[in-house]
N, C-alpha and C positions, 0 to 999 in steps of 0.2 A: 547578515547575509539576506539577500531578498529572497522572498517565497518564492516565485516561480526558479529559480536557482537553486531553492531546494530541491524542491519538486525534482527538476531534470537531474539531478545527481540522484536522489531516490529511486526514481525510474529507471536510470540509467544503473544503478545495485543489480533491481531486482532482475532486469534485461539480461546483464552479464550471466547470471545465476539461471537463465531459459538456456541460454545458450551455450552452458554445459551438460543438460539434461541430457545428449547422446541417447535416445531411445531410452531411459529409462522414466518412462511415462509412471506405470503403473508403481511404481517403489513406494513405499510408504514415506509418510512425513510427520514431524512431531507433533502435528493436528490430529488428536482423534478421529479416524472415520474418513481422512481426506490422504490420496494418494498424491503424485505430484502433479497429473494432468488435472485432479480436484485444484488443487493451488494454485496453480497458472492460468485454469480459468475462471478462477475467483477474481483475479487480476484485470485479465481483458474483461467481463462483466465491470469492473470498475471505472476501465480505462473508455469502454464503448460508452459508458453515461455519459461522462465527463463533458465529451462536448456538446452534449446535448441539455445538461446542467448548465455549464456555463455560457449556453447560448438563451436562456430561459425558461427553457420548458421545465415541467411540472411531473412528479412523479408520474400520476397520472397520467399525460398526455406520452410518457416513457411506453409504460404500461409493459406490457411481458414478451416484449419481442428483444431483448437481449437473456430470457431464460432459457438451458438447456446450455448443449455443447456451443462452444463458439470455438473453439479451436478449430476442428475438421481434421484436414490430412497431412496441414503443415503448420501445429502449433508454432514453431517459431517466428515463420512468417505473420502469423498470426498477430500474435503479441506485439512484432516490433511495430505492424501497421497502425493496433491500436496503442499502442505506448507513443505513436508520433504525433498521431491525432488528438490524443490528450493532452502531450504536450502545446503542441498547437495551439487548445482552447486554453488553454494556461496561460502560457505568454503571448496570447492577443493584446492589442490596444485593450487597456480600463479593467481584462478579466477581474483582477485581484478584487476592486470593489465592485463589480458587480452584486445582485442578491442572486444566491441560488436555493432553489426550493429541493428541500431535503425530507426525506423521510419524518425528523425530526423537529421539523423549522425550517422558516425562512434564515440564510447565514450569509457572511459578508463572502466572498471568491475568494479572498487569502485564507481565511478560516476552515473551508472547503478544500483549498490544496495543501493546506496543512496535514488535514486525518488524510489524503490519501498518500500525501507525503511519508507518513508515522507507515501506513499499511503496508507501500513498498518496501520500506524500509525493512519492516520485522520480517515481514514475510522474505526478504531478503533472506538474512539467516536461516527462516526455517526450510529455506530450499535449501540453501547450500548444506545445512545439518541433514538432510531428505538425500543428499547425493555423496554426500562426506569431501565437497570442498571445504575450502576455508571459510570462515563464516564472518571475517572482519571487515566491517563495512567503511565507508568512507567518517573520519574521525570526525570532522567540521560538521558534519551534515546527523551525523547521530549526537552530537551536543547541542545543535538547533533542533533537534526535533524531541530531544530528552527534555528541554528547557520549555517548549509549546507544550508539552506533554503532562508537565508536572501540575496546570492547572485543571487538566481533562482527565486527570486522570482518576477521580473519582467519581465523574460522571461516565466513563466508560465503562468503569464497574460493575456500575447501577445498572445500565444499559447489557450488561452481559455480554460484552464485545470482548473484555480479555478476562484472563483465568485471577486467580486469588494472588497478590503479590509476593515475590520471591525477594527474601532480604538478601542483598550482597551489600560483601564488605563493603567499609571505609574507605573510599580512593579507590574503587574499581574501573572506574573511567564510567563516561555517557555511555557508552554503548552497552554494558554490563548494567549499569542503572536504568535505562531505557526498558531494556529485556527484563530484569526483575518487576519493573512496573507493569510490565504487559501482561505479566504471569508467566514468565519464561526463564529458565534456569542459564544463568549466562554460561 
């Protein structure tokens, strides 16, 4: 499956799961410390880089004019505006090989829409776990992103971005192994 295809069905999870939130902003979520209005603008803060990343700029040149609320008075308007925009810089002409300059390194643009690929994604569930929908996400798209994941996944570790890994059974499917990897109880 090609990455930016990922990406738009990821995005497209985490969207659905905004747009069940009905007013409950404040509810807690299976993030220590982070309610869901914390979760969804963890999101758009992602999603507002994104084209500014894949257009070249440089953390730096980023700098801290996406910190604080970016939601306002109509997070879902919100989200869907920067979820399109992301999308956009994603499936531009050449995005995928572009370099984009990260926190971490200079990375190829597929490699870059992968982890926010993986982010949508889990974060996916931990909304809908946050609101007590259902939590199963697109099946294709959690075994591409289980299978990208399985090489990163002890460098995200290191990095402190997910929790201590959760064993699940033999045969649980991608998306159960996914979530174990991340440090999430499937």
């Amino acid at each position: 499956m090609d990455v930016s295809e990922i990406y738009a069905r990821c995005s497209a999870e985490f969207s659905a799961r905004v747009h069940a939130v009905d007013g409950r902003w404040a509810d807690p979520t299976p993030l220590p410390g982070w309610d869901v209005r914390t979760l969804v603008n963890h999101l758009a803060y992602e999603e507002r880089w994104t084209p500014l990343l894949f257009g070249g700029a440089t953390i730096e040149e980023v700098g801290t004019r996406f910190d604080g609320d970016l939601l306002g008075d109509d997070p879902v308007r919100t989200i869907d505006e920067a979820a399109a925009a992301a999308l956009d810089a994603i499936t531009s002409d050449g995005a995928l090989d572009r370099t984009v300059h990260l926190s971490f390194g200079d990375h190829p643009g597929r490699e870059y829409a992968m982890q926010l690929s993986a982010d949508h994604l889990v974060h996916a569930v931990d909304l809908a776990r946050a609101l007590g929908e259902d939590e199963t996400v697109d099946a294709e798209v959690a075994a591409a992103v289980r299978e990208w994941f399985g090489s990163m996944e002890e460098t995200y570790r290191a990095m402190g971005v997910t929790g201590p890994k959760v064993a699940v059974p033999p045969g649980s499917g991608p998306q159960a192994e996914l979530l174990g990897m991340m440090g999430r109880r499937p």
